[in-house]
C-alpha positions as CSV (number, residue, x, y, z in Angstrom):
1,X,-16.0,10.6,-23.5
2,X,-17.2,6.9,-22.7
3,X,-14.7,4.8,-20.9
4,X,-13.7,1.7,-22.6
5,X,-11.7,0.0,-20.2
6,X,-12.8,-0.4,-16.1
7,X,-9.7,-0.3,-13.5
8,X,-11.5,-1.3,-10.6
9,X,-9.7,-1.6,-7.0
10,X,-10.6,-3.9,-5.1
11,X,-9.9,-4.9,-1.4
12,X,-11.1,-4.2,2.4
13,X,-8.9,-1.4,3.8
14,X,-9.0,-3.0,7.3
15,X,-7.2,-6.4,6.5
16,X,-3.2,-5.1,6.0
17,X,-2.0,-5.4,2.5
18,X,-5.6,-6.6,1.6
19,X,-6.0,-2.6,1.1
20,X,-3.4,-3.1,-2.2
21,X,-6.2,-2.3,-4.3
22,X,-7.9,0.6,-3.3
23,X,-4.6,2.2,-2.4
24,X,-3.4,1.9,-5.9
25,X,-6.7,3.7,-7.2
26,X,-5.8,6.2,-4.5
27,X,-2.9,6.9,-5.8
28,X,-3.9,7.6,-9.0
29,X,-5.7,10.8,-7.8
30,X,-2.4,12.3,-8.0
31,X,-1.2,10.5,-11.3
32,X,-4.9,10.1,-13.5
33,X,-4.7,7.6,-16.4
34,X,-6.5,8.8,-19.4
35,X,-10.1,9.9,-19.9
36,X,-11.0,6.4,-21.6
37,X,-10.4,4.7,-18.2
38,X,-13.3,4.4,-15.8
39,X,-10.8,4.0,-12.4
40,X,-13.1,3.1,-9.3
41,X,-12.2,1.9,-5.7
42,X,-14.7,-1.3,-5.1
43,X,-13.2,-2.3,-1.8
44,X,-15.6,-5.0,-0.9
45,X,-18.5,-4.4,-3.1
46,X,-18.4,-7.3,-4.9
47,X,-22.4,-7.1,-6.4
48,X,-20.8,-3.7,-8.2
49,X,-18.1,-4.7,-9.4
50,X,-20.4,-7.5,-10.9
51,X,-22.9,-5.3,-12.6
52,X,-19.8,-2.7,-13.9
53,X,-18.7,-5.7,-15.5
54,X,-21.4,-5.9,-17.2
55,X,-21.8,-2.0,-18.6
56,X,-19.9,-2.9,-21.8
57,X,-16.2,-2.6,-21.5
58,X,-13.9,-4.5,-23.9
59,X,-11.7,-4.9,-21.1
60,X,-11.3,-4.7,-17.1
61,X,-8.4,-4.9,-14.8
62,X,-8.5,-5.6,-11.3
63,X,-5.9,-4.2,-8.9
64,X,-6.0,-6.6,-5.9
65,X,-3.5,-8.4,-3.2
66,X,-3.1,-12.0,-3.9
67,X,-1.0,-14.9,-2.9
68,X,1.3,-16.3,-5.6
69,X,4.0,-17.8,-3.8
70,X,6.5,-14.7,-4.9
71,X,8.4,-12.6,-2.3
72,X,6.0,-9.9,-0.5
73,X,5.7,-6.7,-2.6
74,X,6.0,-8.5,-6.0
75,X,3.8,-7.4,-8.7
76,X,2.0,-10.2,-11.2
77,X,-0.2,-9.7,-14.0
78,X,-2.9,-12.8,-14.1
79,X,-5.2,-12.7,-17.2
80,X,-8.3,-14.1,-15.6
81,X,-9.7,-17.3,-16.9
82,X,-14.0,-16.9,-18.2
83,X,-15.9,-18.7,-15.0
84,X,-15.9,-22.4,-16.1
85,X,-19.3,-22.8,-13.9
86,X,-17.3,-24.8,-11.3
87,X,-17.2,-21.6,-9.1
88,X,-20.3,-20.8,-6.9
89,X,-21.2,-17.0,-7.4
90,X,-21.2,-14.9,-4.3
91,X,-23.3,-11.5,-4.0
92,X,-21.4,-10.3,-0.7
93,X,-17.8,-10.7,-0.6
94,X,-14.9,-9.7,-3.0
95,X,-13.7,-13.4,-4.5
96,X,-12.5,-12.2,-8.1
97,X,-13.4,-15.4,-9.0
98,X,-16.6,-15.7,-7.3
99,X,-17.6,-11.6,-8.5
100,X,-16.8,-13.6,-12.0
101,X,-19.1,-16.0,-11.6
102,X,-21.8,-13.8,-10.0
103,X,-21.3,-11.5,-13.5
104,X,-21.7,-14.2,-15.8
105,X,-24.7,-15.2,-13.7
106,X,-26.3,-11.7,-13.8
107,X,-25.7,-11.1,-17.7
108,X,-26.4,-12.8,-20.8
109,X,-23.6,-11.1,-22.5
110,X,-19.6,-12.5,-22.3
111,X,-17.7,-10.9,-20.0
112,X,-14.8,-8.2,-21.1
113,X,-11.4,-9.3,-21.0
114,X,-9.8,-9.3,-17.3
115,X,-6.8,-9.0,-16.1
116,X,-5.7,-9.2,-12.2
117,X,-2.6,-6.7,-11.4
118,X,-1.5,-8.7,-8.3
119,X,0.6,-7.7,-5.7
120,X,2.0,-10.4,-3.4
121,X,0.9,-9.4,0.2
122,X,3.0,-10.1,3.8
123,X,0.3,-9.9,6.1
124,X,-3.3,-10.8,5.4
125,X,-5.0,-11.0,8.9
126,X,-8.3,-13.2,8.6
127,X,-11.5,-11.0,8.5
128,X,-11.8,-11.5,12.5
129,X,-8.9,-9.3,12.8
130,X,-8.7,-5.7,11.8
131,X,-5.2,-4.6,11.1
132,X,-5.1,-1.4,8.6
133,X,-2.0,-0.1,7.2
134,X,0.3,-1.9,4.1
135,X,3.4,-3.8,5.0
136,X,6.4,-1.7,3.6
137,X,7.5,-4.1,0.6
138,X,3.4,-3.5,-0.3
139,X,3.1,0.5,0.5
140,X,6.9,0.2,-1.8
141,X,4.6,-1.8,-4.5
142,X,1.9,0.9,-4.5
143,X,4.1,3.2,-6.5
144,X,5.7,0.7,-9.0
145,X,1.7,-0.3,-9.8
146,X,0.7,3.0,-11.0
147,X,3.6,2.9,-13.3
148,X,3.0,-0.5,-14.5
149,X,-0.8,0.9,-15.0
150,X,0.6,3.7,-17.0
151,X,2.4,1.3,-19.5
152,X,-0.8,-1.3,-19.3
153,X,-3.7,1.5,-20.1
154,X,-2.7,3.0,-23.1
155,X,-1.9,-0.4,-24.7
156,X,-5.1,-2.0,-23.5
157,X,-7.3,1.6,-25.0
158,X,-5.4,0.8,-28.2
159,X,-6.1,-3.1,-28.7
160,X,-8.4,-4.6,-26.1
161,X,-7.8,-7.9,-26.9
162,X,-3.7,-7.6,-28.1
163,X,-0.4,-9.0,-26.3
164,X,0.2,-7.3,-22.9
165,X,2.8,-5.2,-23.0
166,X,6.4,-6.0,-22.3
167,X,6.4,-5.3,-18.2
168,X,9.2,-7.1,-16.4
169,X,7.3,-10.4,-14.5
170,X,5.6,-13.1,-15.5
171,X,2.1,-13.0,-17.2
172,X,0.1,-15.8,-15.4
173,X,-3.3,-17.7,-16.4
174,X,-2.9,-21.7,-17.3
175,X,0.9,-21.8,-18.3
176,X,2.9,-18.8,-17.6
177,X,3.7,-16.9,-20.7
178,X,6.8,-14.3,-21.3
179,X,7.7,-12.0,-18.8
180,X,5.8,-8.8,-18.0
181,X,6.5,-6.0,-15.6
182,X,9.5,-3.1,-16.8
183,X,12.9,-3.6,-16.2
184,X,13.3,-7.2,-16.3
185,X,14.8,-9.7,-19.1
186,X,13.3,-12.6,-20.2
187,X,13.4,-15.2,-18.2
188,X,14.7,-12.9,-15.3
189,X,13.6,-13.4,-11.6
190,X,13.8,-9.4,-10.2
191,X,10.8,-8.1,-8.2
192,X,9.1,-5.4,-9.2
């Protein structure tokens, strides 16, 4: 069977929570999503994940550690805006926004739809200092992600380019949109 959707991790394993990502993808050993998923750890490798973006998918999500200003271990889906050309592309490093721009760069075809499944990280050392090993509220957000990816997946296979499914937290890209990640209301503040 061909995958139709990418779920790429993404992260350096020797930064703290900066490992979100590839722990996630990790974790799904033990809990597979289906067959149409292509699930792959791209730690660093930024020039992959580049050119995967570029095999065809309808649509990719990201699994990453990122600041959003939300209590450490909280969970955010970020539909990812197309590169705008403002954004320098980068061949080595692991900038989502800069692997975007290096995609768009490389192909001549529009990018898939992508999604970011965030998780707000407590300690991100600088690159100078290695420091491996999640902070607990992000090892405690590990779990809660491959649920969220079980919801997301099947939804996604079904309509590439629908409405996100209803999760709990807020969707973010330009103006925040309805809430997102299971088992909040509306308009609720719970971390996921």
């Amino acid at each position: 069977m061909t995958p139709r959707l990418l779920v790429a991790g993404v992260g350096n394993i020797f930064l703290a929570d900066d490992a979100f990502g590839p722990e996630v993808i990790r974790a799904l050993e033990h809990r597979p999503l289906p067959p149409e998923a292509r699930v792959h750890d791209y730690g660093i490798r930024g020039m992959d994940l580049a050119y995967a973006l570029l095999d065809g998918y309808p649509t990719a999500l990201l699994i990453d550690a990122a600041r959003r200003g939300h209590p450490p271990g909280t969970l955010t889906l970020i539909e990812a805006e197309p590169p705008d050309g403002t954004v320098p592309p980068e061949a080595h490093g692991m900038d989502p926004a800069k692997v975007l721009a290096l995609a768009t760069h490389l192909g001549d075809e529009p990018l898939p739809r992508v999604l970011v499944l965030a998780c707000e990280p407590e300690v991100l050392p600088s690159d100078d200092d290695l420091l491996p090993g999640l902070s607990a509220p992000v090892r405690a957000a590990v779990d809660r992600a491959v649920d969220a990816l079980h919801s997301l997946v099947p939804a996604l296979l079904a309509d590439p380019a629908g409405p996100l499914p209803p999760l709990g937290r807020p969707v973010e890209s330009g103006t925040p949109r309805p809430a997102a990640l299971p088992g909040t209301a509306p308009g609720g503040a719970q971390n996921r």
